[in-house]
C-alpha positions in Angstrom: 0.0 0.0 0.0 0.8 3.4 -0.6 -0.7 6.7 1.2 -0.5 9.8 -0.8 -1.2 13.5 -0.3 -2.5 15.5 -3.0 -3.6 19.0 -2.7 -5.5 21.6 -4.9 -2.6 22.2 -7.2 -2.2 18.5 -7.7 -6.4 17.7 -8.7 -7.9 20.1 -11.1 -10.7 21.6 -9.5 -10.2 20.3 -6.2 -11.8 22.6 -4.3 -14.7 22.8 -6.3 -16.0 19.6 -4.4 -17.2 21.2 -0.8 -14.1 23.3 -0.4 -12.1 20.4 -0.1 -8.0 21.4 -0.3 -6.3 18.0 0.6 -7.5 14.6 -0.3 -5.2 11.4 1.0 -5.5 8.3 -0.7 -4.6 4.8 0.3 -3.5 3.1 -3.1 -3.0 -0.3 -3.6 0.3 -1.8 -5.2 -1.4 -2.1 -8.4 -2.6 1.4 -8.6 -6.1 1.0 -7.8 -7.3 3.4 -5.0 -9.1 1.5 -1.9 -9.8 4.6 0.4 -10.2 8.4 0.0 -10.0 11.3 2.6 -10.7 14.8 1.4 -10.1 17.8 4.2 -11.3 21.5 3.8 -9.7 24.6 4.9 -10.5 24.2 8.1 -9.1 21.1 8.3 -12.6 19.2 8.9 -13.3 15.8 6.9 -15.5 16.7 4.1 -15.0 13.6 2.4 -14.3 10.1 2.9 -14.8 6.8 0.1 -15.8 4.3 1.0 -18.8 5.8 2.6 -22.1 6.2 2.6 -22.1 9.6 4.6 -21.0 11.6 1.9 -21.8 12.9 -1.4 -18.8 11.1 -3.3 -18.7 8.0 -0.7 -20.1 5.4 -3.1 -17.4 6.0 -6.2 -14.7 8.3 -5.2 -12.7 10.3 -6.9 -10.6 7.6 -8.5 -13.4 5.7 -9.8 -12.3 3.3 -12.0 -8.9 5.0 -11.8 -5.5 3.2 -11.8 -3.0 5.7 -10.0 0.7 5.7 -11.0 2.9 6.9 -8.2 5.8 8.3 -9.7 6.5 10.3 -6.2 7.1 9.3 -2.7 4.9 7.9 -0.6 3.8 11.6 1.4 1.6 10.2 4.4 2.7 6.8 6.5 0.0 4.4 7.2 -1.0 5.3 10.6 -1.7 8.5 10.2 -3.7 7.8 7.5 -5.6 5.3 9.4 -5.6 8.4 12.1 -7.8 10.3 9.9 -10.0 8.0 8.3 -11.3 7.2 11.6 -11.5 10.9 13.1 
């Protein structure tokens, strides 16, 4: 697994879904993404996939997405697991 940290310069139009400026993705080896985490300004979860709280929760942004990390890995896994379940 990989956790990755994109922000609003990284996704066009980031911010366009609920204000959101950060989004953290656990990705699998093979580039598919298993969970998302998107974070407004405030730093308040606005978004989270798999979910059915919110308004992306059923697909994601990755949807059908294969994700080729060409960077490092940006967020370890217990912090990521810190935040999904905040």
């Amino acid at each position: 697994m990989k956790y990755i940290e994109w922000d609003i310069d990284s996704i066009q139009n980031m911010s366009s879904i609920s204000g959101m400026i950060k989004l953290y993705t656990e990705i699998e080896d093979d580039g598919s993404v298993c969970r998302e985490i998107g974070i407004n300004q405030e730093g308040i979860v606005i978004h989270k996939f798999p979910s059915d709280h919110f308004k992306q929760g059923k697909y994601g942004l990755f949807d059908n997405q294969i994700v080729e990390v060409k960077e490092t890995v940006s967020l370890d896994k217990n912090n990521f697991e810190l935040l999904w379940n905040h």
